[in-house]
PyMOL commands that place a pseudoatom at each C-alpha (Angstrom):
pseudoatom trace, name=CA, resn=UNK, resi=1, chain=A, elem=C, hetatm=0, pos=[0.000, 0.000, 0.000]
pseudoatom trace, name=CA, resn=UNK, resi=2, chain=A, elem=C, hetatm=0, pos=[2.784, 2.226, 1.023]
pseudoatom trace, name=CA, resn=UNK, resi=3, chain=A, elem=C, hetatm=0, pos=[2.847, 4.979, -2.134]
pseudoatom trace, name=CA, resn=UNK, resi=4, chain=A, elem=C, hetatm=0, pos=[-0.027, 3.835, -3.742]
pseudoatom trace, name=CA, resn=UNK, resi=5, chain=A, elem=C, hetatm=0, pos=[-3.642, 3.469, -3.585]
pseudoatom trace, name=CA, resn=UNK, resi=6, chain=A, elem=C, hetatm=0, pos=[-5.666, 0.148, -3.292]
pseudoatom trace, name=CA, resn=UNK, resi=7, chain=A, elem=C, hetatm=0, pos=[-8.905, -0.902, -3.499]
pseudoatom trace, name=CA, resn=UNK, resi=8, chain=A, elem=C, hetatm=0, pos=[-11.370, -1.005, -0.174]
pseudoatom trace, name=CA, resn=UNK, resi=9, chain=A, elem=C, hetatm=0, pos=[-14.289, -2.448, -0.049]
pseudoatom trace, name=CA, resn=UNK, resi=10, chain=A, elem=C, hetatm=0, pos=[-17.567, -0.127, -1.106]
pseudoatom trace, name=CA, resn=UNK, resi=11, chain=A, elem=C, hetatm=0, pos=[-15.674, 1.199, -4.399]
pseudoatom trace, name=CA, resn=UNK, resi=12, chain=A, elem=C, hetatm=0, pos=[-13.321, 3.402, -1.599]
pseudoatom trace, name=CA, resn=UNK, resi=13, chain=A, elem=C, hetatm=0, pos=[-9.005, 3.741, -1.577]
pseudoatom trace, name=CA, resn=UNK, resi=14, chain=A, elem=C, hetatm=0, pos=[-6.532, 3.623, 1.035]
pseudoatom trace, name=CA, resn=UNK, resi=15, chain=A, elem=C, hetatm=0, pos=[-2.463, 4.308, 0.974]
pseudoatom trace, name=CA, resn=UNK, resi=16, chain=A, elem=C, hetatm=0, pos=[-0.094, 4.858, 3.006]
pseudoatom trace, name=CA, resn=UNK, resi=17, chain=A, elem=C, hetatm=0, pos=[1.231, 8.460, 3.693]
pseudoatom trace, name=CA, resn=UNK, resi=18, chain=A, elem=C, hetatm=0, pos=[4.451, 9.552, 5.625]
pseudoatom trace, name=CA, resn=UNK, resi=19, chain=A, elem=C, hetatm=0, pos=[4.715, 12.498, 8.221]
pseudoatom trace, name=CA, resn=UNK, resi=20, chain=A, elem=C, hetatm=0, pos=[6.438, 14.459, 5.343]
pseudoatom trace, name=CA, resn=UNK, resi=21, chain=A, elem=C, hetatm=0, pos=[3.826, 13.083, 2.623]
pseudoatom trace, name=CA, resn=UNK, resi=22, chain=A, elem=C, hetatm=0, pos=[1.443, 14.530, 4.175]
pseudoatom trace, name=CA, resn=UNK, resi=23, chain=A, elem=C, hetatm=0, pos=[2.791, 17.778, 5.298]
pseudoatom trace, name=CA, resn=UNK, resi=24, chain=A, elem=C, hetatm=0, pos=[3.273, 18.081, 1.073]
pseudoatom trace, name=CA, resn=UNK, resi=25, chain=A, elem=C, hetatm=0, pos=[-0.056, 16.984, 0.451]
pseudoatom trace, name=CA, resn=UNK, resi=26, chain=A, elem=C, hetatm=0, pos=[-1.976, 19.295, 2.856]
pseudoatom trace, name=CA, resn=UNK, resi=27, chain=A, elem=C, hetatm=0, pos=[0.679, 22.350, 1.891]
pseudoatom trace, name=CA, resn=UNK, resi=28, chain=A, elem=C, hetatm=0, pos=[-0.047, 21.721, -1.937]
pseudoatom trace, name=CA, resn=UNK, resi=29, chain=A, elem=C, hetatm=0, pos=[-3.785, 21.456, -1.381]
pseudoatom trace, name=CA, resn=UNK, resi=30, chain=A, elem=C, hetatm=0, pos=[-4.340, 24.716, 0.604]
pseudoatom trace, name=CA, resn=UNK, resi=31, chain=A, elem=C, hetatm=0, pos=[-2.181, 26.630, -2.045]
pseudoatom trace, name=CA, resn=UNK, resi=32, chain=A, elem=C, hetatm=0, pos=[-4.718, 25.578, -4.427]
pseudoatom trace, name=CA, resn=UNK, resi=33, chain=A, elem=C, hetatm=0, pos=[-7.313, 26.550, -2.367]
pseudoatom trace, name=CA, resn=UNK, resi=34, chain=A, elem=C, hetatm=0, pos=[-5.668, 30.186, -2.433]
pseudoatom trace, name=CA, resn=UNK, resi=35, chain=A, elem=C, hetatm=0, pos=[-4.780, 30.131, -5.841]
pseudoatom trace, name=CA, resn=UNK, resi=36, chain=A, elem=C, hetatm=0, pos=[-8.383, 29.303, -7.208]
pseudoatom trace, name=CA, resn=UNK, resi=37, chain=A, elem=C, hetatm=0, pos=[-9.736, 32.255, -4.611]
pseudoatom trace, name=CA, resn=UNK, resi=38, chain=A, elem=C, hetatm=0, pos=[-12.771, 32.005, -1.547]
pseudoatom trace, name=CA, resn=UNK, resi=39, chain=A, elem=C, hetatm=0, pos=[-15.407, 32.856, -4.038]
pseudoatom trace, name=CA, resn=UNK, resi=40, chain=A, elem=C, hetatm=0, pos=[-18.449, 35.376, -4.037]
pseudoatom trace, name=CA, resn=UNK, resi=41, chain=A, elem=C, hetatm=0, pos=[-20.050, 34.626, -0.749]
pseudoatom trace, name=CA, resn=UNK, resi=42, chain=A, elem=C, hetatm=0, pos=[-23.287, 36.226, -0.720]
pseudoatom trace, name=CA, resn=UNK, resi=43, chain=A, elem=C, hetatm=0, pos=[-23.286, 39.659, 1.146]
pseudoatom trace, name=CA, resn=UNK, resi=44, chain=A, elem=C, hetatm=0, pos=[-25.307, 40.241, 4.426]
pseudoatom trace, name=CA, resn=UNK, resi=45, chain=A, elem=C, hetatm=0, pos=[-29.042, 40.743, 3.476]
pseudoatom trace, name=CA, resn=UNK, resi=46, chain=A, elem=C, hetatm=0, pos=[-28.312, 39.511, 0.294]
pseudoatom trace, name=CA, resn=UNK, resi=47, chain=A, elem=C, hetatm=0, pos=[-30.709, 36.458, -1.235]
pseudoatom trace, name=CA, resn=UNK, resi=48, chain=A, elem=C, hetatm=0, pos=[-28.757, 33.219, -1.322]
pseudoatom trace, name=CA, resn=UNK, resi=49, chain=A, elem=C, hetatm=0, pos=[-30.846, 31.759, -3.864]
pseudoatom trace, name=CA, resn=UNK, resi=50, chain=A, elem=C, hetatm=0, pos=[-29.922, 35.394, -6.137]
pseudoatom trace, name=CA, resn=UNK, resi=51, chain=A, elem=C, hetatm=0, pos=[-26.476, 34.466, -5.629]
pseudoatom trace, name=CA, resn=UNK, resi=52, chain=A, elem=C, hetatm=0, pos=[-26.426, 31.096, -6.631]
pseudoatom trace, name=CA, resn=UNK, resi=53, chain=A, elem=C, hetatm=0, pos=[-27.536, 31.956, -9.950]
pseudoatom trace, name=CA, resn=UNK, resi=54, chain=A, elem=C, hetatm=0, pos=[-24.764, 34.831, -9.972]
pseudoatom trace, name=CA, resn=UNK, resi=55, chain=A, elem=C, hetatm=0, pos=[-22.779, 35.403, -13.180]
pseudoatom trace, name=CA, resn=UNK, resi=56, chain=A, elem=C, hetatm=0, pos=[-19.390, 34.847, -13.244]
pseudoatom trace, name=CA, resn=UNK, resi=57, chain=A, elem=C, hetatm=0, pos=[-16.545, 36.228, -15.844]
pseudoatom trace, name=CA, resn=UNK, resi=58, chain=A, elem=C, hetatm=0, pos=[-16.523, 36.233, -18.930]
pseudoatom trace, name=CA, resn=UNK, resi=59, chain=A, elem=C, hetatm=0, pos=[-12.495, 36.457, -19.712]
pseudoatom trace, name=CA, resn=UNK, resi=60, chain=A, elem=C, hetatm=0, pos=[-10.529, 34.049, -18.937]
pseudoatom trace, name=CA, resn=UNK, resi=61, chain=A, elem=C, hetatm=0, pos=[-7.866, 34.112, -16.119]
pseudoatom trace, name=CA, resn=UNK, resi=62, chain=A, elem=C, hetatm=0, pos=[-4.681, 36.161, -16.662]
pseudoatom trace, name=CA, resn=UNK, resi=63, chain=A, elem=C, hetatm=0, pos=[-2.911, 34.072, -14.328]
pseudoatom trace, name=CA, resn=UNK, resi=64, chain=A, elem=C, hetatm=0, pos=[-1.593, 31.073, -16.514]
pseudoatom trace, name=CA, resn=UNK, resi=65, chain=A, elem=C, hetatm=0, pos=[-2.340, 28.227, -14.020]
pseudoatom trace, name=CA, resn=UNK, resi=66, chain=A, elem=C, hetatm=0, pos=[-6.000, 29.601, -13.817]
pseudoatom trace, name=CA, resn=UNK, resi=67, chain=A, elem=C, hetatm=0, pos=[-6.371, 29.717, -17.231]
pseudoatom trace, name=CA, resn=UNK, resi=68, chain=A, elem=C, hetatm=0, pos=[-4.779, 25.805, -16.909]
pseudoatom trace, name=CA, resn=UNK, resi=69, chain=A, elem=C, hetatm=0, pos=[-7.574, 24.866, -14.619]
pseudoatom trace, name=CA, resn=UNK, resi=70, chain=A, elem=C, hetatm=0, pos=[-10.855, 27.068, -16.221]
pseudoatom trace, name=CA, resn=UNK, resi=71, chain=A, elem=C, hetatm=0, pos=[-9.697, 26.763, -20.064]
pseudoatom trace, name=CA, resn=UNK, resi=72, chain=A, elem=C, hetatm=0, pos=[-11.672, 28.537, -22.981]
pseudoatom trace, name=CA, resn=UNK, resi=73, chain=A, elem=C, hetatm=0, pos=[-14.914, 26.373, -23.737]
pseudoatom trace, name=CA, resn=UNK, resi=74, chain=A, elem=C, hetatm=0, pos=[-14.014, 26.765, -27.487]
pseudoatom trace, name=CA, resn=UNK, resi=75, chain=A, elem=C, hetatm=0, pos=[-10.095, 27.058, -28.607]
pseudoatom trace, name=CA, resn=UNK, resi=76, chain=A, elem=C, hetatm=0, pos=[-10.531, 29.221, -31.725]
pseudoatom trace, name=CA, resn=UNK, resi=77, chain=A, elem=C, hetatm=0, pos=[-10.101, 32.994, -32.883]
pseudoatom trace, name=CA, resn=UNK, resi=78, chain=A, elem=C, hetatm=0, pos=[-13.450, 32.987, -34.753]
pseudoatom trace, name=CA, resn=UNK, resi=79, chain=A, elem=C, hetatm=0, pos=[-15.300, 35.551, -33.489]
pseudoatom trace, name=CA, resn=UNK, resi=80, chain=A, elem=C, hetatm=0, pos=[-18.265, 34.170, -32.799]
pseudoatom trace, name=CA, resn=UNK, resi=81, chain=A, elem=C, hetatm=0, pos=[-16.666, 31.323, -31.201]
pseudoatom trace, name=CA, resn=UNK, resi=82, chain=A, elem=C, hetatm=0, pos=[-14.978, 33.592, -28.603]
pseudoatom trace, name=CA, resn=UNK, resi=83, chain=A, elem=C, hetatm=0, pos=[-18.303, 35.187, -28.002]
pseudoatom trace, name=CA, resn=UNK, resi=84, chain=A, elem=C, hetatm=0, pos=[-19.724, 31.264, -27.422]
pseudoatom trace, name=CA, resn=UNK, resi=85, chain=A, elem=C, hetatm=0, pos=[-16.896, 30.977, -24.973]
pseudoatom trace, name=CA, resn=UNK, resi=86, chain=A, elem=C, hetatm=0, pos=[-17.262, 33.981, -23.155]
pseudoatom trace, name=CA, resn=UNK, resi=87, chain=A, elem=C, hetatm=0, pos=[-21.348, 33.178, -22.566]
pseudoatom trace, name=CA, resn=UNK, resi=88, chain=A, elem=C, hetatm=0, pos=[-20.149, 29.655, -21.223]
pseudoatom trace, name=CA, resn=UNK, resi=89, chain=A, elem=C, hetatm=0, pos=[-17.793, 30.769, -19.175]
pseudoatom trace, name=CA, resn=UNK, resi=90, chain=A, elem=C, hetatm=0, pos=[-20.398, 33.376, -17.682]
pseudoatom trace, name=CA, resn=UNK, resi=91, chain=A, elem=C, hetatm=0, pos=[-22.756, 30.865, -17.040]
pseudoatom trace, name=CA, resn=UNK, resi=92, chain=A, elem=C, hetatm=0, pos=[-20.561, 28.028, -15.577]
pseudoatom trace, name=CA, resn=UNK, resi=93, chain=A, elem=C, hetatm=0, pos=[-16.940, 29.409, -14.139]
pseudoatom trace, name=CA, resn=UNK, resi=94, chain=A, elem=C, hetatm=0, pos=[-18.626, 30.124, -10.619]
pseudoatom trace, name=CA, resn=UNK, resi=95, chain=A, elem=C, hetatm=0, pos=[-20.019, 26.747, -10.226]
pseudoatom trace, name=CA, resn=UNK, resi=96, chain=A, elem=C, hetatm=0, pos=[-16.548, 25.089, -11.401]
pseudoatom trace, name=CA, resn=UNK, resi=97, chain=A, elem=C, hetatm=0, pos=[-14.799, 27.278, -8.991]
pseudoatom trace, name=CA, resn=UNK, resi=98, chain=A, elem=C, hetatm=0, pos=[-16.715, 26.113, -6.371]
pseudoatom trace, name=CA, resn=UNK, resi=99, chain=A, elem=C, hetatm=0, pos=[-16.128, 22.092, -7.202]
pseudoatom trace, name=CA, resn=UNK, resi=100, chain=A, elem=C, hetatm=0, pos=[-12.582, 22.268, -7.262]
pseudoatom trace, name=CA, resn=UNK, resi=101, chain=A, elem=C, hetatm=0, pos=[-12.631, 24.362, -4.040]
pseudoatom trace, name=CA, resn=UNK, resi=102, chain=A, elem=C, hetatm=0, pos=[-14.849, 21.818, -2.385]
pseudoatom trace, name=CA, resn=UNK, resi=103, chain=A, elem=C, hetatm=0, pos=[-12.225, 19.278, -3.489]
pseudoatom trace, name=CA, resn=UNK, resi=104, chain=A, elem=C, hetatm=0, pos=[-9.455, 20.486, -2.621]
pseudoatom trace, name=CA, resn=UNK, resi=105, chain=A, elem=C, hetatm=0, pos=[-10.920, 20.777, 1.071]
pseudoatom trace, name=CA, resn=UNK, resi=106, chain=A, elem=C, hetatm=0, pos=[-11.634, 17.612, 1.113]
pseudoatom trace, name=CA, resn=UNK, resi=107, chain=A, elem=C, hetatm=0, pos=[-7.964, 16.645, 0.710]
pseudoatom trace, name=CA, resn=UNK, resi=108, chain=A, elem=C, hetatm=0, pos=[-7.461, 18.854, 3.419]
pseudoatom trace, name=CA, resn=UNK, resi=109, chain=A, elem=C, hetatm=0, pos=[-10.462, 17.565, 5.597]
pseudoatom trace, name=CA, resn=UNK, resi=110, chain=A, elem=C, hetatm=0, pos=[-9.077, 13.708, 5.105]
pseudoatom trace, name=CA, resn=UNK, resi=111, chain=A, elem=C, hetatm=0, pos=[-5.273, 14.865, 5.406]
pseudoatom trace, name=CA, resn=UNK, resi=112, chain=A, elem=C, hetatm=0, pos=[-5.786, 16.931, 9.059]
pseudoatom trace, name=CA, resn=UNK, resi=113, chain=A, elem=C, hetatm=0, pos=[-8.207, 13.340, 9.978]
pseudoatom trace, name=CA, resn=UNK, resi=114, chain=A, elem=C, hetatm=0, pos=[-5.295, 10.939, 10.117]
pseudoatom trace, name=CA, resn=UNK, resi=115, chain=A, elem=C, hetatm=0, pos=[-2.812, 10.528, 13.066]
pseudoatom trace, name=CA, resn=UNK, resi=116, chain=A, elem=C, hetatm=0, pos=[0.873, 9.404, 11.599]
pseudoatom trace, name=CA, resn=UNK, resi=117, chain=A, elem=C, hetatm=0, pos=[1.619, 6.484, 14.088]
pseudoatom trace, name=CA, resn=UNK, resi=118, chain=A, elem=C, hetatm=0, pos=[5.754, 5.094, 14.664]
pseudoatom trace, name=CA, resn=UNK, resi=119, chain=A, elem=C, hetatm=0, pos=[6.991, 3.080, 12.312]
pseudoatom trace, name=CA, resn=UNK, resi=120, chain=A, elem=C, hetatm=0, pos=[8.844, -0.197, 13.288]
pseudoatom trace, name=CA, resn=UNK, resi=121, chain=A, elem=C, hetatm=0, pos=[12.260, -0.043, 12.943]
pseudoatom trace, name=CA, resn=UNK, resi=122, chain=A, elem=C, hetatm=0, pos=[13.733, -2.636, 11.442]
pseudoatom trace, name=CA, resn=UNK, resi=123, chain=A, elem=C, hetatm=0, pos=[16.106, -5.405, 13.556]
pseudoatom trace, name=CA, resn=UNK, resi=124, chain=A, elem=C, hetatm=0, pos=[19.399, -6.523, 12.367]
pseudoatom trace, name=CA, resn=UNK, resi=125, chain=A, elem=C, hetatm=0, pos=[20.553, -9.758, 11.414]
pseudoatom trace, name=CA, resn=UNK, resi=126, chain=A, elem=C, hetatm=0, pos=[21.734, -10.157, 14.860]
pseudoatom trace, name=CA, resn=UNK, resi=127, chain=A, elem=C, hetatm=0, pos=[18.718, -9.378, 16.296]
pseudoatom trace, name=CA, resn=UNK, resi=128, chain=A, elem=C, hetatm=0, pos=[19.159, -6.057, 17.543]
pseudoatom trace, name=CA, resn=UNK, resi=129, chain=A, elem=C, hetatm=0, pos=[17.657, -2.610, 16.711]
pseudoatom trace, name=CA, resn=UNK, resi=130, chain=A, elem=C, hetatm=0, pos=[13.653, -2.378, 16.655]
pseudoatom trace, name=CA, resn=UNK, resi=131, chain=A, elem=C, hetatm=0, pos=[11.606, -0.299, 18.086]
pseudoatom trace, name=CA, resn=UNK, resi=132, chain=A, elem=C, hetatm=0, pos=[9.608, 2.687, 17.036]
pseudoatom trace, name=CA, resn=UNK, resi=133, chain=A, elem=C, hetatm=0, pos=[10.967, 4.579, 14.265]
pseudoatom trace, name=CA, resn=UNK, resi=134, chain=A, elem=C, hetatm=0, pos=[11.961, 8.247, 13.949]
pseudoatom trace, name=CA, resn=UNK, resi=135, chain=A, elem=C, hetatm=0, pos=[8.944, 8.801, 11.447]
pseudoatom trace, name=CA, resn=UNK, resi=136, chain=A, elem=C, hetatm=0, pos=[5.377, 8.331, 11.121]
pseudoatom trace, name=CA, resn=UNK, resi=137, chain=A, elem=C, hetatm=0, pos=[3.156, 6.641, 8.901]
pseudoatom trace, name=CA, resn=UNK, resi=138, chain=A, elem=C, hetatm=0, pos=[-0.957, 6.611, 8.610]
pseudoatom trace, name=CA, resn=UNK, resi=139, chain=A, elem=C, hetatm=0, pos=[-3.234, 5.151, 6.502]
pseudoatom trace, name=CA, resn=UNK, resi=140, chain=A, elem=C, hetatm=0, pos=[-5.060, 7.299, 4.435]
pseudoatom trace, name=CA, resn=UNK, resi=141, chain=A, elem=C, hetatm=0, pos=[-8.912, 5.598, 3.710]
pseudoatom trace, name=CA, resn=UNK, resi=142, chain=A, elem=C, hetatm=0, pos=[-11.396, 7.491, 1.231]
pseudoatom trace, name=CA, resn=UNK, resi=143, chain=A, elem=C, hetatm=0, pos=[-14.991, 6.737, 0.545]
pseudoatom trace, name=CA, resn=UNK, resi=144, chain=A, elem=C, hetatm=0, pos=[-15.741, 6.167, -2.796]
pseudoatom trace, name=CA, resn=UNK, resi=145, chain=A, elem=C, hetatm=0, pos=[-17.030, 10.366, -2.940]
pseudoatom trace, name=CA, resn=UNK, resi=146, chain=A, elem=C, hetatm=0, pos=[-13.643, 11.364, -1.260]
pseudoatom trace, name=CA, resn=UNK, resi=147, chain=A, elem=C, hetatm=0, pos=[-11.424, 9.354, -3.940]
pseudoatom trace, name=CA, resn=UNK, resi=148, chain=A, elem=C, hetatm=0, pos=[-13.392, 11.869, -6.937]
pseudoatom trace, name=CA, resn=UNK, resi=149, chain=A, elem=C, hetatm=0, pos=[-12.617, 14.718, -4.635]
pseudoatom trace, name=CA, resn=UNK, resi=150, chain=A, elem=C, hetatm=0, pos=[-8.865, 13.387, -4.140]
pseudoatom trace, name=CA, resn=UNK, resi=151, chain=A, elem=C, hetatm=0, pos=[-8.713, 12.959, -7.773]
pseudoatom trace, name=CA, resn=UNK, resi=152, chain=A, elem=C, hetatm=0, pos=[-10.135, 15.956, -9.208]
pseudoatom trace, name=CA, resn=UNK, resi=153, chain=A, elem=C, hetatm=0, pos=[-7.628, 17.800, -6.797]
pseudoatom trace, name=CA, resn=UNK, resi=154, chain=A, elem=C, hetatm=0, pos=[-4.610, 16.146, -7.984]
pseudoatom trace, name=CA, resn=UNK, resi=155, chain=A, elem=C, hetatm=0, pos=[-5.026, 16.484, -11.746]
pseudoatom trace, name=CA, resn=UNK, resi=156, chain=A, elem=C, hetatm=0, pos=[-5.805, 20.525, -10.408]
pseudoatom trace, name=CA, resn=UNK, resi=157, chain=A, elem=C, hetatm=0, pos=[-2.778, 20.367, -8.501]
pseudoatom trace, name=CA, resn=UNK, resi=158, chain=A, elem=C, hetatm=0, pos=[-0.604, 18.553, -11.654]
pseudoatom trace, name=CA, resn=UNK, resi=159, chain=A, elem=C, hetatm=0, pos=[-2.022, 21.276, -14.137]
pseudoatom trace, name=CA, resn=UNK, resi=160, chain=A, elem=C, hetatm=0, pos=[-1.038, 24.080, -11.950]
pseudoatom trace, name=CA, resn=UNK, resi=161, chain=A, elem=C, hetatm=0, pos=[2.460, 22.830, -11.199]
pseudoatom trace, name=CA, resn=UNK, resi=162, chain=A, elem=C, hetatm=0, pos=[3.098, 21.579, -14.827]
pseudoatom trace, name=CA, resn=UNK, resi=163, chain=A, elem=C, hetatm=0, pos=[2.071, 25.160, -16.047]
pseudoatom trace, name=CA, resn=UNK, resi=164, chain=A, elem=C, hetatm=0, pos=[4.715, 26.778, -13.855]
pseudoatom trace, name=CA, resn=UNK, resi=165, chain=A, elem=C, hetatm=0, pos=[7.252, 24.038, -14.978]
pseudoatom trace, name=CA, resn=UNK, resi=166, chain=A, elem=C, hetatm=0, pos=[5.801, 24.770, -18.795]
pseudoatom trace, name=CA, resn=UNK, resi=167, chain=A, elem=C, hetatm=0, pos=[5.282, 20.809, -19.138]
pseudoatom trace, name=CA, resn=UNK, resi=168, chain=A, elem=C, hetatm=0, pos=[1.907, 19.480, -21.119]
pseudoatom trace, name=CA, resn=UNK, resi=169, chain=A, elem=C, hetatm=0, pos=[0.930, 15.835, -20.911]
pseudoatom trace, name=CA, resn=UNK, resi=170, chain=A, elem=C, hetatm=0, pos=[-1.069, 16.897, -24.220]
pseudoatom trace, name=CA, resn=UNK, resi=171, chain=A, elem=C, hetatm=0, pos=[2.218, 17.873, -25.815]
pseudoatom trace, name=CA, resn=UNK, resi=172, chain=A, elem=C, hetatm=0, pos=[4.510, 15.126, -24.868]
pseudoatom trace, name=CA, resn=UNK, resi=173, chain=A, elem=C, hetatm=0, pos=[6.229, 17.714, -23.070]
pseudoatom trace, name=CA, resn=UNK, resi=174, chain=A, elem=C, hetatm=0, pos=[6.159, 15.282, -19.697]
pseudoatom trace, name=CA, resn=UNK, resi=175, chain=A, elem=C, hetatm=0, pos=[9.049, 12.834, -20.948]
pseudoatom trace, name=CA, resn=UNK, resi=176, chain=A, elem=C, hetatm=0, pos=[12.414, 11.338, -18.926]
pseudoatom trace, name=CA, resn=UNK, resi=177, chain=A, elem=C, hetatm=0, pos=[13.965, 15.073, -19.154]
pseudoatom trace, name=CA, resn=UNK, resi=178, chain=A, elem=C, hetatm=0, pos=[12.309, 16.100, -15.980]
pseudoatom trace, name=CA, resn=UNK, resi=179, chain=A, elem=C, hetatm=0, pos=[13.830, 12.707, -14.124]
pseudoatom trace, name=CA, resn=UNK, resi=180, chain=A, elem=C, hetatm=0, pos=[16.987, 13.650, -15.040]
pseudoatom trace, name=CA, resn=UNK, resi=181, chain=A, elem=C, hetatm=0, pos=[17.457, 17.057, -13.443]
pseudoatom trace, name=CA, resn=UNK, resi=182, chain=A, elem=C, hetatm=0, pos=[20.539, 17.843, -11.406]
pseudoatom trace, name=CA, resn=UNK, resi=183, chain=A, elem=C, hetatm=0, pos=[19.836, 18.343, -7.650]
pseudoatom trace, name=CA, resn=UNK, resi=184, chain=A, elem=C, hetatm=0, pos=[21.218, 22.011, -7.972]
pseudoatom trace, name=CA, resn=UNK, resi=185, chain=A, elem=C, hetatm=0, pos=[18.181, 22.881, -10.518]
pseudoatom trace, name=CA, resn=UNK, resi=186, chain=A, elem=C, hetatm=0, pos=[15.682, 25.200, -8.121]
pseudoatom trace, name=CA, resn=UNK, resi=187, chain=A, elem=C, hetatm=0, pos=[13.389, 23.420, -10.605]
pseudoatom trace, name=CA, resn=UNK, resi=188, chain=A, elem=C, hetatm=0, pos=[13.808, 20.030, -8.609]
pseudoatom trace, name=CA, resn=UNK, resi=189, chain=A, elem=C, hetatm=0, pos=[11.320, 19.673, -6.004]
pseudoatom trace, name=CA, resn=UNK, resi=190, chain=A, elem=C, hetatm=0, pos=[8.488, 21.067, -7.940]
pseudoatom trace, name=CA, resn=UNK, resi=191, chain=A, elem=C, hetatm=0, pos=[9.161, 18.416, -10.568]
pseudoatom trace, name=CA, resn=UNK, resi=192, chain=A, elem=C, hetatm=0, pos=[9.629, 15.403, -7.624]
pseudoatom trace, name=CA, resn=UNK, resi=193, chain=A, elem=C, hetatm=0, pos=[6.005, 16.840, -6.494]
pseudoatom trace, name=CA, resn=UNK, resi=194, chain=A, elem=C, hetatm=0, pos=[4.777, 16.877, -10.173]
pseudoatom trace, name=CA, resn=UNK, resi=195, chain=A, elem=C, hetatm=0, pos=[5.824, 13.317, -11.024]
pseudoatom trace, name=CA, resn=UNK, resi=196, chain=A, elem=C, hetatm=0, pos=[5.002, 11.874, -7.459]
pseudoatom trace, name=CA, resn=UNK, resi=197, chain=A, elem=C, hetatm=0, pos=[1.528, 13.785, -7.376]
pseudoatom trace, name=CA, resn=UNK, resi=198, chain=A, elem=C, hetatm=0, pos=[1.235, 12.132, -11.221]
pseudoatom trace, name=CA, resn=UNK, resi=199, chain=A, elem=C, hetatm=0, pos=[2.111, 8.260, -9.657]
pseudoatom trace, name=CA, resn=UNK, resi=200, chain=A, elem=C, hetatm=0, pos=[-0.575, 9.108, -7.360]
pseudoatom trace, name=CA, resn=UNK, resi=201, chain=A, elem=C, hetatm=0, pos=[-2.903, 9.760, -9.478]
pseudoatom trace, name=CA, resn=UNK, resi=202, chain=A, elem=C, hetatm=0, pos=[-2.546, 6.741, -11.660]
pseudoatom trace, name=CA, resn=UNK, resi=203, chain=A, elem=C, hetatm=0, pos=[-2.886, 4.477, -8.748]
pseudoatom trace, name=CA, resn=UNK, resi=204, chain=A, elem=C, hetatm=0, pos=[-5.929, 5.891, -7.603]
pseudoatom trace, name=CA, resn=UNK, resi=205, chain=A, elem=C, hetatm=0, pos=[-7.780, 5.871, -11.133]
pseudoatom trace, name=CA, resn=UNK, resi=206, chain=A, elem=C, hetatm=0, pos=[-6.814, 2.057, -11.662]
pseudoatom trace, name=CA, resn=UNK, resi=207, chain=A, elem=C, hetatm=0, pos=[-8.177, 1.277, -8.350]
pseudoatom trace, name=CA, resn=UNK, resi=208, chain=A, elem=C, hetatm=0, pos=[-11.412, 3.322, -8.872]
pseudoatom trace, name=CA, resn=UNK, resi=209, chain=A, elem=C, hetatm=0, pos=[-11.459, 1.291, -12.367]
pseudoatom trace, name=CA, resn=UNK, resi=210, chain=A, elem=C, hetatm=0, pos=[-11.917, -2.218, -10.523]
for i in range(1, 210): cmd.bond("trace and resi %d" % i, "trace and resi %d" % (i + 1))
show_as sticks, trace
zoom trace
């Protein structure tokens, strides 16, 4: 389990997370939470239901990451086109906003849930050694409505950090370059996050695909 999700029963996922995983996680996920904003909370004396059916924007972000995570509805310079993406964005940002926010607390909510307990340490061949470890290590169990909120708000967290490190999956941009950056690159521990963040991922959509 350790690094990788498996299967529970009900259609849920577990893995195993480190003191220092989870420190990464939780750091990552409330950085997205800033990043995509708290949202139009209705004002005092204002109608909630009025508010829920509140336009949102009709650019796009100018912030590339944003732009990553609430892309144009219609890729094209046709005029009209722009105008079709502009009405859909008006009519939908707000509520997409909102999803990924609720997401990305939910990785939060699950994260702050979990107490890392000792690890084992391991004996030697003589026998000696044991004991509790310097580290800790929980187990990290979703429902099966947590795991979509754990994996919308990793492929959030992959597109924002891949648009910083200009990488694309779409492009083939992601290839065996970004393993092989030297430890002096400031670029480094984004990328580890990127490709461990990416592992993660993977694991958790073949066990939801079971």
């Amino acid at each position: 389990m350790a690094g990788h999700f498996e299967a529970t029963p009900g259609g849920g996922a577990a893995v195993a997370l480190d003191e220092v995983e989870i420190a990464i996680l939780r750091s990552l996920a409330v950085q997205l939470l800033e990043l995509i904003g708290p949202g139009d909370e209705p004002a005092e004396g204002e109608d909630p239901l009025a508010a829920l059916f509140a336009e949102g924007p009709s650019e796009p972000p100018s912030d590339p990451a944003l732009a990553r995570l609430f892309p144009e509805a219609y890729g094209d310079d046709d005029t009209e086109l722009r105008a079709a993406s502009a009405e859909f964005r008006r009519f939908t940002e707000n509520d997409l906003r909102t999803r990924k926010r609720d997401d990305a607390l939910v990785v939060v909510r699950t994260l702050d849930a979990l107490t890392p307990q000792p690890e084992e340490a391991p004996r030697s061949e003589s026998g000696r050694g044991g004991g509790r470890g310097a580290g800790g290590v929980a187990v990290l169990t979703l429902d099966a409505d947590e795991c979509r909120s754990w994996l919308g708000s990793l492929n959030d967290l992959r597109l924002t950090i891949g648009t910083r490190l200009e990488v694309s999956d779409e492009d083939g941009s992601e290839d065996g370059s970004l393993y092989r950056l030297p430890d002096s690159d400031p670029r480094k521990p984004m990328v580890m996050a990127y490709l461990w963040l990416g592992a993660l991922q993977e694991t958790l959509i073949e066990t939801l695909m079971q």
